[in-house]
C-alpha positions as CSV (number, residue, x, y, z in Angstrom):
1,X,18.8,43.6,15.7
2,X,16.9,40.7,16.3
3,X,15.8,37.7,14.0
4,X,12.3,35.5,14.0
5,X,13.4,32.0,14.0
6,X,11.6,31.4,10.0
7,X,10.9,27.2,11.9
8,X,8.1,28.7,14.0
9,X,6.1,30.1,11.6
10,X,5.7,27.6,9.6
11,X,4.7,25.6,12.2
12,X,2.2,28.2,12.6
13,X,0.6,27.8,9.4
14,X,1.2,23.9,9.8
15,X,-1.1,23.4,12.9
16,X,-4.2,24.7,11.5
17,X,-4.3,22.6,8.2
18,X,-3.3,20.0,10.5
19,X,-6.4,20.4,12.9
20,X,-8.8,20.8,10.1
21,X,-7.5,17.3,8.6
22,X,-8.3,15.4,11.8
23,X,-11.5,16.9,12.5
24,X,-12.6,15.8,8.6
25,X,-10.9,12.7,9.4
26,X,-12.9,12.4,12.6
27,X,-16.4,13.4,11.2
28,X,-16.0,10.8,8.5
29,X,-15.4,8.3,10.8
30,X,-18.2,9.2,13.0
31,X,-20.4,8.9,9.6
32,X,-19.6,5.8,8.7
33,X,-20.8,4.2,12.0
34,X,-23.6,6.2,12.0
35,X,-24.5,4.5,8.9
36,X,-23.9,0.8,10.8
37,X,-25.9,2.0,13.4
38,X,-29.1,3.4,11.4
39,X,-28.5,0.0,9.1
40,X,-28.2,-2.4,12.5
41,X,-31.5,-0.4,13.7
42,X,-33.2,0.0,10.4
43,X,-32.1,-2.3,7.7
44,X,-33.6,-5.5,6.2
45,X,-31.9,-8.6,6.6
46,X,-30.2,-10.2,3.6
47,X,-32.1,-13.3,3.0
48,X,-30.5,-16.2,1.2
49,X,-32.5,-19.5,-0.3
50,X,-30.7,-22.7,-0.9
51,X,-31.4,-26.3,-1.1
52,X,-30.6,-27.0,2.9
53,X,-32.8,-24.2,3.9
54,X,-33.3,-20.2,4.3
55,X,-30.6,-18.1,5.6
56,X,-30.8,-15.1,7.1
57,X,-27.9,-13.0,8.0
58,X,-28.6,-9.1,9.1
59,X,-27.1,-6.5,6.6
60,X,-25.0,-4.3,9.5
61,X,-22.4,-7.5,9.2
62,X,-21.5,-6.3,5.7
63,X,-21.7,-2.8,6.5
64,X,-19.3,-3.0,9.5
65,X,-16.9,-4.9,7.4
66,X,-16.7,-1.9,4.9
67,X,-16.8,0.6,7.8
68,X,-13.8,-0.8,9.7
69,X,-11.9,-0.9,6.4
70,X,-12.3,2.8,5.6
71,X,-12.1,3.6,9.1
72,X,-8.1,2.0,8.7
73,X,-7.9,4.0,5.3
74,X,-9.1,7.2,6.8
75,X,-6.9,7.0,10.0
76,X,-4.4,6.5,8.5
77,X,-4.3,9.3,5.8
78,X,-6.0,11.7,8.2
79,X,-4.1,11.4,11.8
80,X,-1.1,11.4,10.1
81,X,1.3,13.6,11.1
82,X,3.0,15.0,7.7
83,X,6.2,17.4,7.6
């Protein structure tokens, strides 16, 4: 009589939640620099009037600062491995 180790399929039913989280993971990354990239391209500057002078600075710097911070927060819940 012979057994099936009960380990392996689990790990069968493991791997394909596990690819479907990194490819979310993945997309929503690729997204969010999209989004820099269409901004950097596309998007006014933000303008800024004091008493030394005018001040422009383009708005893709502010959107890359958000972008690299959910890019952390999404790499890190999404590549995860999780047992």
């Amino acid at each position: 009589m012979t057994s099936v180790p009960h380990e392996s399929s689990e790990r069968r039913k493991l791997l394909p939640q596990v690819v479907v989280r990194e490819t979310w993971a993945s997309l929503a990354i690729s997204v969010m620099w999209l989004a820099v990239l269409f901004d950097a391209l596309f998007g006014p500057d933000i303008v800024i009037n004091n008493a030394s002078g005018m001040t422009t600075i383009p708005s893709a710097v502010i959107v890359t600062i958000f972008a690299y911070l959910g890019t952390r927060v999404v790499a890190r819940y999404g590549f995860t491995r999780s047992s």
